[in-house]
C-alpha positions as CSV (number, residue, x, y, z in Angstrom):
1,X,0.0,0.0,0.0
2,X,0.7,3.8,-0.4
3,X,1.9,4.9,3.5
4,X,0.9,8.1,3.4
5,X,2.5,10.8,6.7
6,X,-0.1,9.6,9.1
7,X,0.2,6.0,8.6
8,X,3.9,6.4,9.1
9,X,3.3,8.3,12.1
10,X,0.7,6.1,13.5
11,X,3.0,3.2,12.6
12,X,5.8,4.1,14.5
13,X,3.5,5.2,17.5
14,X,2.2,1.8,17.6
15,X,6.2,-0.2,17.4
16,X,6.8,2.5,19.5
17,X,4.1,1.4,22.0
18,X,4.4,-2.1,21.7
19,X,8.2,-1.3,23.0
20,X,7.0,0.6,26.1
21,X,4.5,-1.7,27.4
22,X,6.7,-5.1,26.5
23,X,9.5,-3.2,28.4
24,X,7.1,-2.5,31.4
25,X,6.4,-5.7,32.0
26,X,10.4,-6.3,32.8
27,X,11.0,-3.4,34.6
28,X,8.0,-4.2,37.0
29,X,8.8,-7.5,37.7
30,X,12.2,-6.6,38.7
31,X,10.2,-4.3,41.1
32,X,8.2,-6.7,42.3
33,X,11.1,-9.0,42.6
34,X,13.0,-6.1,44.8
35,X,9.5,-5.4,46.5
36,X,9.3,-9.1,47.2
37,X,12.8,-9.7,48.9
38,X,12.4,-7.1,51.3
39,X,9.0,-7.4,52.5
40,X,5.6,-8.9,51.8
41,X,5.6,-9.5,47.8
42,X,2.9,-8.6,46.0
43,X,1.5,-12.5,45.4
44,X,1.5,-12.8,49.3
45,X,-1.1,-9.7,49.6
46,X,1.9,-7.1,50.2
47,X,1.9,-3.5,49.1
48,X,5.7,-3.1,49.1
49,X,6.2,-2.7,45.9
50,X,4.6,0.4,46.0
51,X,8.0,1.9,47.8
52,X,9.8,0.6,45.1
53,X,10.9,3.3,42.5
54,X,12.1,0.6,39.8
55,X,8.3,-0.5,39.7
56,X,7.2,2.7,39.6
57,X,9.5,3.4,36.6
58,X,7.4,0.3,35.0
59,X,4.5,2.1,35.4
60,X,5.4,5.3,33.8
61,X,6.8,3.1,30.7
62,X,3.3,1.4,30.4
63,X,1.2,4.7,30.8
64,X,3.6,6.5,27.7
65,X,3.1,2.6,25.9
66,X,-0.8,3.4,26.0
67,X,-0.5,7.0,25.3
68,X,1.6,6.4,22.4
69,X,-1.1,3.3,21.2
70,X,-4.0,5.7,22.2
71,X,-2.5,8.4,20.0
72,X,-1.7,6.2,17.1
73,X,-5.5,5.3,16.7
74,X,-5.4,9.3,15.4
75,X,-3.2,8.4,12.4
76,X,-3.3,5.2,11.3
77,X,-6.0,2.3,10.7
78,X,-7.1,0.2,13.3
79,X,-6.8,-2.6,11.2
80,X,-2.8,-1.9,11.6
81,X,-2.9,-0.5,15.1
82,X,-4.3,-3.3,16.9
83,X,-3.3,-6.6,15.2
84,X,0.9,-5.0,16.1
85,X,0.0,-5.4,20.0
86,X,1.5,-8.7,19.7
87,X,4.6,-6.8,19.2
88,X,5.1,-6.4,22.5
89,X,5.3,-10.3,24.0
90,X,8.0,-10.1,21.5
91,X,9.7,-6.9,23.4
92,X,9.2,-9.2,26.9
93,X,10.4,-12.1,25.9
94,X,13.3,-11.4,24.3
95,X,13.9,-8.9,27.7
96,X,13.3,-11.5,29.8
97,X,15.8,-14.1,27.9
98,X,18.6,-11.5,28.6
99,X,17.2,-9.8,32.0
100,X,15.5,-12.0,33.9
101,X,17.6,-15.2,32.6
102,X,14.1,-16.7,31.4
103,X,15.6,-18.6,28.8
104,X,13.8,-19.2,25.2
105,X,14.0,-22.3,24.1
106,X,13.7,-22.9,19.9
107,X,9.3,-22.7,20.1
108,X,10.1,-19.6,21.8
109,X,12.0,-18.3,18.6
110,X,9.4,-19.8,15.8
111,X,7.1,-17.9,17.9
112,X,9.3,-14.7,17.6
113,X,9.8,-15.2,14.0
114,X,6.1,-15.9,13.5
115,X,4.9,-12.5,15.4
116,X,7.1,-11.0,12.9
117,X,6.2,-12.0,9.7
118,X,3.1,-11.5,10.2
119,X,3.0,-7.9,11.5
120,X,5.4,-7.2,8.3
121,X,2.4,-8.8,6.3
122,X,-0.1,-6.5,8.3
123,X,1.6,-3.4,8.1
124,X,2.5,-3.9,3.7
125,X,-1.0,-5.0,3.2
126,X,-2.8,-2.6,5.0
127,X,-5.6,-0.4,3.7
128,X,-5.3,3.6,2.6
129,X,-7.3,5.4,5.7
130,X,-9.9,7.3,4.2
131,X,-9.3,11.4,5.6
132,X,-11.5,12.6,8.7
133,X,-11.7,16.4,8.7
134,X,-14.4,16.4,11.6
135,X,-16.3,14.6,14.6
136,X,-19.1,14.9,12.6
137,X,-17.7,13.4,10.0
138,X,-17.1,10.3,12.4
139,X,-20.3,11.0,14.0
140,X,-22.3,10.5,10.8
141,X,-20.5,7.2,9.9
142,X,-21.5,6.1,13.4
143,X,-25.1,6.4,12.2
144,X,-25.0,4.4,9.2
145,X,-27.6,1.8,9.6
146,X,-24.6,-1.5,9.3
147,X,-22.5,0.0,12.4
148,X,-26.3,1.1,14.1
149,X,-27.1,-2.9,13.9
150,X,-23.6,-3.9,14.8
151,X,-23.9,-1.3,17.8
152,X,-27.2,-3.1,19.0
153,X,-26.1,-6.9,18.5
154,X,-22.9,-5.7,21.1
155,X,-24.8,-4.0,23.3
156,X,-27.5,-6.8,23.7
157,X,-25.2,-9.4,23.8
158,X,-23.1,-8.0,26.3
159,X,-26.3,-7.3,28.4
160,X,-27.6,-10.6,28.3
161,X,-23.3,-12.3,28.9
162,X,-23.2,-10.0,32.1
163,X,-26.7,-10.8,33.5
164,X,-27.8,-14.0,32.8
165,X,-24.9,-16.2,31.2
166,X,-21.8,-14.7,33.3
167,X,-23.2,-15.5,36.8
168,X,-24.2,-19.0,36.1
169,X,-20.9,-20.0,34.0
170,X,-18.5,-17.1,34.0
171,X,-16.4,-19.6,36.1
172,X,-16.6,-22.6,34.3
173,X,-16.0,-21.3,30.6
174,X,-13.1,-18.3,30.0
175,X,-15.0,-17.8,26.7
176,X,-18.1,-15.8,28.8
177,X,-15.7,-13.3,30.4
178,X,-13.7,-13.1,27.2
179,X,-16.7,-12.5,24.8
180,X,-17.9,-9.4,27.2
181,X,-14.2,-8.0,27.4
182,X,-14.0,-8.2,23.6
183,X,-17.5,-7.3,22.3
184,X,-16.7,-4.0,24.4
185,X,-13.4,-3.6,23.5
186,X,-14.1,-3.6,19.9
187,X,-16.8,-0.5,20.4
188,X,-13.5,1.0,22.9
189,X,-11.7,1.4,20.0
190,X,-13.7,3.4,18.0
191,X,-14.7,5.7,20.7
192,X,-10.7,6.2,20.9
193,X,-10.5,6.2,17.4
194,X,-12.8,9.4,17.6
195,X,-11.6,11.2,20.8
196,X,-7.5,10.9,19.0
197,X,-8.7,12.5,16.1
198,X,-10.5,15.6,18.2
199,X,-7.9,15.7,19.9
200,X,-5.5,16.1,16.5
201,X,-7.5,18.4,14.6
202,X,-8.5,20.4,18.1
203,X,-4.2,20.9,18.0
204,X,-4.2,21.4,14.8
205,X,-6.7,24.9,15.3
206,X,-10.2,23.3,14.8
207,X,-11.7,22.6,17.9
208,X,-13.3,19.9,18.4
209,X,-14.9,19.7,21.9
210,X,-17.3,22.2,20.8
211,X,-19.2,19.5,19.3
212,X,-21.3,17.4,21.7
213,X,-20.3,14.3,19.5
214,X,-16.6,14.6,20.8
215,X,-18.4,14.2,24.5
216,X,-20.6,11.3,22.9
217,X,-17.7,9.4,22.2
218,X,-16.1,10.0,25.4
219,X,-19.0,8.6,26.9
220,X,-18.3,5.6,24.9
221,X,-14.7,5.2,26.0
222,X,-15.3,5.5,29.8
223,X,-18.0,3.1,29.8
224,X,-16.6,0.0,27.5
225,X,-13.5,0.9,29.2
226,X,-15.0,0.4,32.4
227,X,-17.0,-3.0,31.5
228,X,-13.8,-4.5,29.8
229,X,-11.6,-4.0,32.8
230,X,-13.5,-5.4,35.4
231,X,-14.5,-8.8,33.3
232,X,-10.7,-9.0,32.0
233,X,-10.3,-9.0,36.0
234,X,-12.4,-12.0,36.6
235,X,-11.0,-13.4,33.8
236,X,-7.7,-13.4,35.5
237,X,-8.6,-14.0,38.9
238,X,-10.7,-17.4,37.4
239,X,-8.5,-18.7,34.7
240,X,-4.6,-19.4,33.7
241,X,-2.9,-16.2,32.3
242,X,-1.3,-18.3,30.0
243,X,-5.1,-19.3,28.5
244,X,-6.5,-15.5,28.9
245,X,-3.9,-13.2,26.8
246,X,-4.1,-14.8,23.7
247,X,-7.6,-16.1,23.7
248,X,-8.5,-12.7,24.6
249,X,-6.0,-11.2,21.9
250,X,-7.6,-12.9,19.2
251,X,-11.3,-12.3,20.6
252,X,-10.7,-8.2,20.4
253,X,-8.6,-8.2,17.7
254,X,-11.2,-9.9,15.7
255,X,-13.9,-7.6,16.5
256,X,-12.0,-4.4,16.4
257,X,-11.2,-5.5,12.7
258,X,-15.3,-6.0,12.0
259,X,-16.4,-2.7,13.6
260,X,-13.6,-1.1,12.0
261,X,-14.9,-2.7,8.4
262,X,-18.5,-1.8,9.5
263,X,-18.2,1.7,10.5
264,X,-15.0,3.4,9.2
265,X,-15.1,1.2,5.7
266,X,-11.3,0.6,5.5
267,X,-11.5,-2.0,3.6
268,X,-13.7,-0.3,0.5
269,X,-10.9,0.3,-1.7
270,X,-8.8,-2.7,-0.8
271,X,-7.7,-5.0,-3.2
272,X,-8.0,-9.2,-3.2
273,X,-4.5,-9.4,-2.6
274,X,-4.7,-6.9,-0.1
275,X,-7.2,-8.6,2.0
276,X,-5.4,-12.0,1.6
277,X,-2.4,-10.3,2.7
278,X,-3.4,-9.2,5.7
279,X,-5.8,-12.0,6.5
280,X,-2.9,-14.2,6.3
281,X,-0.3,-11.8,8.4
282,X,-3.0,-11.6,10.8
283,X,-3.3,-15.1,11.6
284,X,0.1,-15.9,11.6
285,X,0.7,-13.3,14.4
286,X,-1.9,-15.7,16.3
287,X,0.0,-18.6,15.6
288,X,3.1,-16.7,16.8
289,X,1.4,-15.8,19.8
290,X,-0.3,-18.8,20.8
291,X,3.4,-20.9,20.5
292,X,4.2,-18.1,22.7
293,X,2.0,-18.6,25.2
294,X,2.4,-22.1,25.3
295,X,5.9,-22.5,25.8
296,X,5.4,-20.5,28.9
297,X,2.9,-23.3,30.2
298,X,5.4,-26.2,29.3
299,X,8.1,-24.3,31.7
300,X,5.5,-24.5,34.4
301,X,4.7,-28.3,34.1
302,X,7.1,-30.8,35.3
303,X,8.6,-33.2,33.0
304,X,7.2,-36.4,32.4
305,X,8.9,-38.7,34.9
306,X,9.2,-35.8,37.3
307,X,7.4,-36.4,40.5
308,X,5.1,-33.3,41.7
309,X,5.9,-33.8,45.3
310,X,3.2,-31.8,48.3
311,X,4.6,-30.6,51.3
312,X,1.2,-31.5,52.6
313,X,2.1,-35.2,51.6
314,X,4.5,-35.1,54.3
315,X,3.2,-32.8,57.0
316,X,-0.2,-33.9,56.7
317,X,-0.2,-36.1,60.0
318,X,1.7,-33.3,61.8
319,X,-1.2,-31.0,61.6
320,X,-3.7,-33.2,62.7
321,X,-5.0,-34.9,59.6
322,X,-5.3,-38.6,58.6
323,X,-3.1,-39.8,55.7
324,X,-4.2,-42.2,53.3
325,X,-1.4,-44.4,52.3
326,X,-1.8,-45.7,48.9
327,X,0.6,-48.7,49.2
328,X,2.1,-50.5,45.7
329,X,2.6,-54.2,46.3
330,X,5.6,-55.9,44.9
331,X,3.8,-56.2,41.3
332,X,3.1,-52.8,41.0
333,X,-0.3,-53.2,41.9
334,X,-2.3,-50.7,44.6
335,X,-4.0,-52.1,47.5
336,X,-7.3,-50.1,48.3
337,X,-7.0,-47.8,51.4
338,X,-9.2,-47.8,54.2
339,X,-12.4,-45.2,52.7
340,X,-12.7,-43.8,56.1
341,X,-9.0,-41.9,55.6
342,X,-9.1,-38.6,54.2
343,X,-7.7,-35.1,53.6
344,X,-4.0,-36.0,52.5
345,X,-3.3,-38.8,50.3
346,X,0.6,-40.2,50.6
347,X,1.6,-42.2,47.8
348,X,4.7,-44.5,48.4
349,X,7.0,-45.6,45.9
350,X,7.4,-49.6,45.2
351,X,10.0,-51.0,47.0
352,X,13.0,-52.2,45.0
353,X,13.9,-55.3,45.3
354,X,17.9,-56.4,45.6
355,X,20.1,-59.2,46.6
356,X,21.3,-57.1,49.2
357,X,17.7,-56.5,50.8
358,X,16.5,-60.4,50.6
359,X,19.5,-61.0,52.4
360,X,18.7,-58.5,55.2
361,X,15.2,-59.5,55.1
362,X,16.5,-63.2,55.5
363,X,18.5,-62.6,58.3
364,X,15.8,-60.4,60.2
365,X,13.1,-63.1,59.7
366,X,16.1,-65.7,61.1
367,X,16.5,-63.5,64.0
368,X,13.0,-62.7,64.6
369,X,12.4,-66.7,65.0
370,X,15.1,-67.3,67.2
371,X,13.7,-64.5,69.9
372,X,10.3,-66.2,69.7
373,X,11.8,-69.8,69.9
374,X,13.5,-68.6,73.0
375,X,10.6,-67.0,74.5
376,X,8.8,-70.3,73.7
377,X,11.0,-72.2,76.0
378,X,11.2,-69.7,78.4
379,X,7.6,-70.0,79.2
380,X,7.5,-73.4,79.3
């Protein structure tokens, strides 16, 4: 495509973000690290991270990361801005392989190079912006009766997720908590998309907060905002990290991309190869980013072989509880415990047998007969 000075701009603002918030996710974890070895770490409950300056220093790098992605909305597509958020696990990985001494292994590279590839296939093949001289102008495509229905369908939809499917299986499925953070997201970004370019052409001399539109959209923001960060909460505080960021990557990606097709119409003037071109880069990115993820849930689970050893398997009795000994006979086989033991089950490996051991078992049956013998004729 032709990059014209705003989708350079917008382009740079949004490698540029993707730089600050990867980045912010080292420098805070070496806070909380700090924070952690000196008092009560943040995982524990603690607050003491909040005395510590390099954690602070995080923060600030995330807060310009969003203010940089916020202001990119303003100059490029959102079809290019969002899908290069992956760009950023990229930034943190690669900063924790040298930082943090989390070391990538080679799925952690494809990843890498997949995350790439496919942002270089977003950003060639993305489509000409059309020019915005006004909120009205923004305003008006708002009204137009495709993004009216797609408005409705998200609205409904998220009414109906948050009041009657959320509380009866928000905890069992991720996809409830994820479809409300996304659905919402997606209308986020256009009310962002909005407010950024008020705020540009208000700089620029025309002011745009004159308008009650500019307020509308505002409107907008604060309340998706609002909705998408306490579900992405429970999403977090219910389900595996490792599960949530990609799923929920690909969920508001998606949908930014439709209401961004719907209402702004970026795709009018596109050709075939353009659309296959960024279809394609797009989903590579998710392939890039789910290998990501992945390999960070392989360095949690133990190797096959390994055993996952409780200290409550061992300290059960001392506390008061009854163990349940699950006992493997010299076959392998287990003998059934008593049902009536509960609370902490104790497995114990099988005994291996030697020539060593039969001898020692030899000799103490041996001795254990000659006591009783003796006793025998003792009594008698």
């Amino acid at each position: 495509m032709g990059f014209s000075a705003d989708n350079v701009r917008g382009l740079v603002l949004a490698l540029s973000s993707s730089a600050f918030i990867g980045t912010s996710f080292i420098i805070k974890k070496k806070g909380l690290m700090r924070a952690g070895a000196s008092g009560v770490g943040a995982g524990s409950g603690g607050y003491s991270y909040l005395k510590e300056p390099m954690w602070w220093a995080g923060m600030i790098t995330m807060i310009a990361g969003e203010v940089a992605n916020f202001v990119a909305y303003a100059y490029a597509p959102a079809v290019l801005v969002t899908p290069l958020g992956a760009l950023s696990i990229i930034v943190s990985e690669i900063l924790a392989h040298f930082v943090l001494k989390e070391r990538l292994n080679m799925f952690g590279v494809i990843g890498i190079v997949l995350c790439v590839i496919g942002s270089v296939g977003v950003v060639v093949h993305a489509p000409q912006e059309r020019t915005i001289n006004s909120v009205k102008q923004l305003w008006h495509l708002a009204l137009q009766p495709g993004f009216i229905i797609y408005f409705c369908i998200v609205v409904v939809a998220v009414v109906i997720l948050i009041f009657q499917v959320a509380p009866r299986y928000g905890k069992e499925s991720l996809l409830v908590y994820i479809a409300v953070c996304s659905l919402a997201g997606s209308l986020t970004v256009m009310g962002v998309k909005a407010v950024g370019i008020a705020l540009k052409l208000s700089f620029g001399g025309k002011n745009q907060f004159k308008y009650y539109q500019t307020w509308m959209f505002l409107l907008l923001v604060i309340g998706c905002v609002l909705v998408q960060l306490n579900y992405l909460n429970k999403a977090l505080d219910t389900f595996n990290i490792n599960v949530v960021s990609p799923v929920y990557y690909v969920g508001f990606t998606c949908l930014t991309i439709v209401a961004s097709m719907i209402m702004l119409k970026d795709w009018d003037h596109a050709t075939s190869s353009q659309i296959i071109g960024a279809i394609t880069g797009f989903i590579t990115i998710l392939c890039g980013t789910f290998l990501l993820h992945r390999i960070k849930d392989m360095a949690k689970t133990p190797l096959l072989g390994t055993p996952c050893r409780s200290p409550e398997a061992t300290t059960g009795s001392a506390r008061g509880s009854r163990t349940t000994d699950v006992n493997t006979s010299d076959s392998g086989s287990f003998r059934t415990p008593d049902v009536n033991n509960d609370y902490v089950v104790s497995v114990r490996a099988p005994e291996i047998h030697t020539d060593k051991t039969e001898d020692v078992r030899t000799s103490e049956s041996n001795s254990t007969n000659a006591r009783v013998s003796i006793s025998s004729k003792e009594d008698v």
